[in-house]
C-alpha positions as CSV (number, residue, x, y, z in Angstrom):
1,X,0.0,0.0,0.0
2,X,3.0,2.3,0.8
3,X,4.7,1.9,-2.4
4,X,0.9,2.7,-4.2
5,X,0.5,5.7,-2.5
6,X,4.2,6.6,-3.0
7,X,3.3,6.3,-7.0
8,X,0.0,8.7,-6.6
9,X,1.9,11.2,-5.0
10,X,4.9,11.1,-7.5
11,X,2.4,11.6,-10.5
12,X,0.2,13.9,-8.5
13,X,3.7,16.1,-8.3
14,X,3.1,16.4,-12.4
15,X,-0.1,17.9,-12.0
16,X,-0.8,22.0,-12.5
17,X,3.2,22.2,-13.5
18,X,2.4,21.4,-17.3
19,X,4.5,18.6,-17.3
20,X,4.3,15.0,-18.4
21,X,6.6,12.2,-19.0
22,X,6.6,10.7,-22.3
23,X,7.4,6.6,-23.2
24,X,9.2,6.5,-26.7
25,X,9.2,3.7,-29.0
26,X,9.5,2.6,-32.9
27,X,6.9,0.6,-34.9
28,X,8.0,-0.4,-37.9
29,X,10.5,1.9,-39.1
30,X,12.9,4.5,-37.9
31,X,10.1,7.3,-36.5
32,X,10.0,7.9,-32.6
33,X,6.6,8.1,-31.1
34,X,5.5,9.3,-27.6
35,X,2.4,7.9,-25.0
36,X,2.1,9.6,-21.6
37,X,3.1,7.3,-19.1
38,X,0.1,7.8,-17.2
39,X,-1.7,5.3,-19.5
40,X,0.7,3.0,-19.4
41,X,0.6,-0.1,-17.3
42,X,3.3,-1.9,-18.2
43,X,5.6,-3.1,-21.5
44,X,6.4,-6.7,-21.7
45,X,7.5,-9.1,-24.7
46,X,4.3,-10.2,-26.5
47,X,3.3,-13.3,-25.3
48,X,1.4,-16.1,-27.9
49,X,-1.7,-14.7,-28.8
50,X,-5.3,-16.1,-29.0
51,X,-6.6,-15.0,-32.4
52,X,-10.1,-13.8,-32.6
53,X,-12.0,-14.7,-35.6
54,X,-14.1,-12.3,-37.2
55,X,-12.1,-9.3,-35.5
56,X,-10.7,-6.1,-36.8
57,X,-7.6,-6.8,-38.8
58,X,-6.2,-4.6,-36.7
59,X,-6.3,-6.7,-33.6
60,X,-3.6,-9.3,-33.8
61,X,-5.7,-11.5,-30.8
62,X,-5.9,-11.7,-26.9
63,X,-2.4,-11.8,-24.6
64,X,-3.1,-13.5,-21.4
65,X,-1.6,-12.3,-18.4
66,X,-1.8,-12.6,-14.8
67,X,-5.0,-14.4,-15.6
68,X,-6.4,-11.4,-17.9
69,X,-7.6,-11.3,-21.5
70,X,-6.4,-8.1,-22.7
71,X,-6.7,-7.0,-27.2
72,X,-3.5,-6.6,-28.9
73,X,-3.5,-3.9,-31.4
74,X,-1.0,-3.9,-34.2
75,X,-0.4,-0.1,-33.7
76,X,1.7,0.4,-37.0
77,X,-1.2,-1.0,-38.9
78,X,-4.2,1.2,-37.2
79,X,-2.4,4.3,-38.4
80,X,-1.9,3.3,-41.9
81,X,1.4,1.7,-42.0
82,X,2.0,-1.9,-42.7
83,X,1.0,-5.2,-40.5
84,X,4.2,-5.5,-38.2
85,X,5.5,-9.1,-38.3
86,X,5.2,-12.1,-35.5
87,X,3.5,-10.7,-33.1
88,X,6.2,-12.6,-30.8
89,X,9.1,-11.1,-32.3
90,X,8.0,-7.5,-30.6
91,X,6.7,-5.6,-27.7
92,X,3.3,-4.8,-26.3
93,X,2.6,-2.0,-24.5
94,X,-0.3,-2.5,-22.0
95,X,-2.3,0.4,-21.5
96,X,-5.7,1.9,-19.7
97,X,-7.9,3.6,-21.9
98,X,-11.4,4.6,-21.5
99,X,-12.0,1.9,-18.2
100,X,-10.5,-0.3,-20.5
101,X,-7.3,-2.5,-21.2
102,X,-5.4,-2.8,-24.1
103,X,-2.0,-3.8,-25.5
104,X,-0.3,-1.7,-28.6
105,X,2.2,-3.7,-30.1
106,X,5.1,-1.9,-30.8
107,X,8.7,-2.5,-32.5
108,X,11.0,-1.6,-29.6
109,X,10.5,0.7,-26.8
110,X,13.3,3.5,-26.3
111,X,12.9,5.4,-23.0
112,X,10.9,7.5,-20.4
113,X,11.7,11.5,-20.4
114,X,10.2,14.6,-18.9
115,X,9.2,16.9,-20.7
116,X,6.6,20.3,-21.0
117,X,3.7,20.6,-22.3
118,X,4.2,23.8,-23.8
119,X,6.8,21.8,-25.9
120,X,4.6,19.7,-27.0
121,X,2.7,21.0,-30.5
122,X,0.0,20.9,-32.9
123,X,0.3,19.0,-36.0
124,X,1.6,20.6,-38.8
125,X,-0.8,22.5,-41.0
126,X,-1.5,20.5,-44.0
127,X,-1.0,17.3,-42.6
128,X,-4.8,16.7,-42.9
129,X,-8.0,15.3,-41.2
130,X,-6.9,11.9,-42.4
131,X,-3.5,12.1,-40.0
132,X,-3.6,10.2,-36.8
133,X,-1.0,12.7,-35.7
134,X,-2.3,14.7,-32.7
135,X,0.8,16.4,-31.5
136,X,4.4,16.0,-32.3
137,X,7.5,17.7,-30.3
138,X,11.1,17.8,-30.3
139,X,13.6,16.1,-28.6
140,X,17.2,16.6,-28.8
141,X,16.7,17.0,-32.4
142,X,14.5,13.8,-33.0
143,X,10.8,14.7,-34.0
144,X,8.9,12.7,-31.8
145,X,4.6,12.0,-33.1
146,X,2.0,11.8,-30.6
147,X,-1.1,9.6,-31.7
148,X,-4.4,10.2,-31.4
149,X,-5.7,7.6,-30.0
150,X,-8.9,8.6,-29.5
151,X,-9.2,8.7,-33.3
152,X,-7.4,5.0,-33.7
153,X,-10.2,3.7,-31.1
154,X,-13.0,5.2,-32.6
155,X,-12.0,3.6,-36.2
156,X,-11.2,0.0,-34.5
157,X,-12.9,-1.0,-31.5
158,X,-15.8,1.7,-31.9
159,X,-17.3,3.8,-29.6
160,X,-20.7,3.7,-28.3
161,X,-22.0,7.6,-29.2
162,X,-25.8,6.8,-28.2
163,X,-27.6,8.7,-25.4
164,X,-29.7,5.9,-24.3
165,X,-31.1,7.7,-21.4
166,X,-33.9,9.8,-21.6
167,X,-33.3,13.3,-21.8
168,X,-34.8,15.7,-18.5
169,X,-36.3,19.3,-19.4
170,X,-33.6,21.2,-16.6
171,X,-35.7,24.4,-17.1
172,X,-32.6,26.0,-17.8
173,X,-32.6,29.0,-20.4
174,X,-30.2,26.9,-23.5
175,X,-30.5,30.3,-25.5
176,X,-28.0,31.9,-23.6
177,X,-26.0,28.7,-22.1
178,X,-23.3,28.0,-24.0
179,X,-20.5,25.3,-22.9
180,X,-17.1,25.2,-23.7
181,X,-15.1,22.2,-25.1
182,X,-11.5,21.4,-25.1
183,X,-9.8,18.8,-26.3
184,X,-6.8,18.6,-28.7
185,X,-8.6,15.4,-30.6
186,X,-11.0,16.5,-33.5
187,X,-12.7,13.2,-33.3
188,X,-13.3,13.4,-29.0
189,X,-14.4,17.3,-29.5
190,X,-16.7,16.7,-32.0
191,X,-18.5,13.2,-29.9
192,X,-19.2,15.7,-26.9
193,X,-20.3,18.6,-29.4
194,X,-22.9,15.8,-30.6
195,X,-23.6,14.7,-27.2
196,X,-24.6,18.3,-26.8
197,X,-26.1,19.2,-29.8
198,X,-28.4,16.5,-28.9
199,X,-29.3,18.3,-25.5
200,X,-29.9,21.3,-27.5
201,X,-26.5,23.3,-25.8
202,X,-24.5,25.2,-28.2
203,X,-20.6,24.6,-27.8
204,X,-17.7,26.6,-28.0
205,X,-14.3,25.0,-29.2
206,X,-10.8,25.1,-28.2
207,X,-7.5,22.6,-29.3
208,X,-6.0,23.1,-26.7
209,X,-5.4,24.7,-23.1
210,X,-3.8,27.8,-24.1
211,X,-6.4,28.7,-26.7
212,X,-9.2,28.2,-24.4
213,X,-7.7,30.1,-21.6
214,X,-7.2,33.5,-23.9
215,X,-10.6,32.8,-24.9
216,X,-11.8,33.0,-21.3
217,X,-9.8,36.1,-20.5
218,X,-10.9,38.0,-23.3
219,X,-14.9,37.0,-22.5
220,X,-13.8,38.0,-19.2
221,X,-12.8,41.5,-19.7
222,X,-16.2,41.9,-21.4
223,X,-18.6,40.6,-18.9
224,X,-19.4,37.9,-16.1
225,X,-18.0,34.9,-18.3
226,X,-20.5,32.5,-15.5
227,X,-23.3,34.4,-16.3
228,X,-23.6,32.3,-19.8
229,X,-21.3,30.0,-19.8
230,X,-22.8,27.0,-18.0
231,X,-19.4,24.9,-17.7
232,X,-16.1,24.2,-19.2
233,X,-15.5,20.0,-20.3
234,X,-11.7,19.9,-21.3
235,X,-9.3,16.8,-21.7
236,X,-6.2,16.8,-19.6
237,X,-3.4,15.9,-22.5
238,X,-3.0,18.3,-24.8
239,X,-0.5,20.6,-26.9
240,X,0.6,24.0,-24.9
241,X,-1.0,23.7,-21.9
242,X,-2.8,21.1,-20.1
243,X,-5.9,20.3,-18.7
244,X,-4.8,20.7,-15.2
245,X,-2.7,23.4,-15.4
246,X,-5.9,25.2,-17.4
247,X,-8.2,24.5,-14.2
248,X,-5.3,26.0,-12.2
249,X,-5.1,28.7,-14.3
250,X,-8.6,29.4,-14.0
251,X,-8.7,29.0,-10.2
252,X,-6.3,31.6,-9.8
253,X,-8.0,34.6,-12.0
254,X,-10.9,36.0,-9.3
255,X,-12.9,36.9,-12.6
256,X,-13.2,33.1,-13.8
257,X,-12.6,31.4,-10.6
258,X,-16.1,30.4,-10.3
259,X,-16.4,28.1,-13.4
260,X,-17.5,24.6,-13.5
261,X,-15.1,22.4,-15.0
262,X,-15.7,19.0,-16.2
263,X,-12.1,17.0,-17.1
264,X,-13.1,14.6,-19.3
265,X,-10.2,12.1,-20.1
266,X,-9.2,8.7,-21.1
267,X,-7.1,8.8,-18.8
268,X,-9.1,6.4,-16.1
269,X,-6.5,5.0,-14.1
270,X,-6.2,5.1,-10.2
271,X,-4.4,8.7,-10.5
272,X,-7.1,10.9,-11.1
273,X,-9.5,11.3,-7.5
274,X,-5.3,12.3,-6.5
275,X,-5.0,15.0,-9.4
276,X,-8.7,16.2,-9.4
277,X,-8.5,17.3,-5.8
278,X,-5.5,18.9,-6.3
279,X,-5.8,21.1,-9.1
280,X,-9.4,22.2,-8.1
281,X,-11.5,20.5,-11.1
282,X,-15.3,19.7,-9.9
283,X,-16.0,16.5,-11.5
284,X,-14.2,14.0,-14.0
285,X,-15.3,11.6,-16.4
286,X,-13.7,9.0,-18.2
287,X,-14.1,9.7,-22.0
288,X,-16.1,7.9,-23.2
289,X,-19.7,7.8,-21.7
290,X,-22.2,9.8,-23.3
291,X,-25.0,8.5,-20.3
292,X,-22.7,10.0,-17.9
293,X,-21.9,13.2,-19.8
294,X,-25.7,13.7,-20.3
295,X,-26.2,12.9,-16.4
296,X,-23.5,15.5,-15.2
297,X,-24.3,18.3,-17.9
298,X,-28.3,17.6,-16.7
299,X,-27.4,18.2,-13.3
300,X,-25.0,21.7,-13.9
301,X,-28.1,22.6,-15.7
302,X,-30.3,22.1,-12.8
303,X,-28.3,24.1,-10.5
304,X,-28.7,26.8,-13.2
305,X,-32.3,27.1,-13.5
């Protein structure tokens, strides 16, 4: 138990600094990529796998370990490139995503480092909807590519964008509530934006932290900001400037402290009641649940009426 709680408060040290650690590997080639270490669970040699008929071609079958069936993606081939050879032959990375496990099989895996957010960047422009690039940065001279993930989940193991609850009338006025969204991922920002389209809510955008922050500070000098903006949902990994160092940002300015902030993540793992807390957010969700969304948004709305 010591050694657990040792871990929570090492990672919680990460939070509201802008700072994440990064694990590096190859796939199939030469290119670096980057994960945050938060979602990963551990790396290990790929054990034989259990195929699974009728699967995406992307999922090379089930590893076994420690008495738990967990998918193996063949990471190379969900973003385009070719099928990576015996699955044996290679890594796995074992991951938490969305309350869920899941292995990425990868060629090798380089090395943990610390880095900044704010050196962490956009895409380049031109690269195109079709990229499953999300952010890339720079280290020591070696471009490193951050994947979206949400994006290469959406397109293989689906996600489930239904409401299937009913929707409640909150008697709150939706002509002049708006709610923000931020998230770097095009694919997450525009599953919430449907989520809310479908609640009648109009949304306001952002990329990243940075972006939404000026937006705030502008509204800011030009009014009450929580006079009409119901809440803020953002995700916590992101080019620039964080999701928790955004909520700490906005904690700190008297004119926006009183927001409502939603993080809305995938990552689910045992870290984030620890960072929550912390950096003064009033609710999380894993991404993604669109019940749950439509239950906390229903009861913000409540409050409002």
């Amino acid at each position: 138990m010591a050694g657990v709680l040792d871990s929570v408060d090492q990672r919680t040290k990460l939070a509201g600094q802008n700072r994440l650690e990064l694990l590096l590997f190859r796939l199939n080639g030469r290119q670096i990529f980057g994960i945050n270490v938060f979602k990963v669970k551990e790396v290990v040699q790929c054990p034989p796998l259990t195929e699974l008929p009728g699967s995406h071609p992307v999922i090379r079958g089930v590893a076994t370990l420690r008495g738990v069936n967990i998918p193996v993606m063949d990471l190379c081939n969900a973003i385009g490139g070719p099928r990576m050879g015996k699955a044996t032959d290679y890594f796995i990375i074992i991951t938490e995503y969305n309350r869920r496990q899941l292995a990425f099989l990868v060629g090798n895996v380089e090395r943990i480092v610390n880095t900044h957010w704010e050196d962490i960047l956009p895409p380049p422009q031109g690269v195109g909807h079709s990229s499953y690039m999300t952010a890339v940065t720079d280290l020591d001279g070696t471009l490193v590519e951050i994947i979206d993930v949400e994006k290469v989940l959406s397109e293989v193991l689906g996600i489930d964008e239904e409401i299937t609850h009913p929707m409640e009338d909150t008697g709150a006025d939706l002509d002049r509530l708006k709610i923000m969204v931020v998230d770097d991922s095009m694919v997450a920002r525009n599953q919430i934006k449907k989520v809310l389209h479908e609640m009648h809510i109009e949304t306001i955008q952002a990329k990243d932290g940075s972006e939404a922050l000026n937006l705030l500070l502008q509204w800011s000098e030009e009014g009450k900001v929580s006079d009409w903006l119901a809440m803020v949902i953002s995700d916590i990994e992101m080019p620039k400037m964080d999701g928790y160092s955004l909520v700490m940002a906005i904690r700190e300015n008297p004119k926006l402290s009183d927001l409502y902030i939603i993080l809305h993540s995938s990552l689910s793992g045992v870290f984030n009641e620890s960072m929550v807390k912390k950096v003064g957010a009033d609710h999380f969700l894993a991404k993604f649940m669109p019940d749950e969304l439509v239950d906390r948004v229903t009861e913000r709305l409540k409050f409002l009426a």
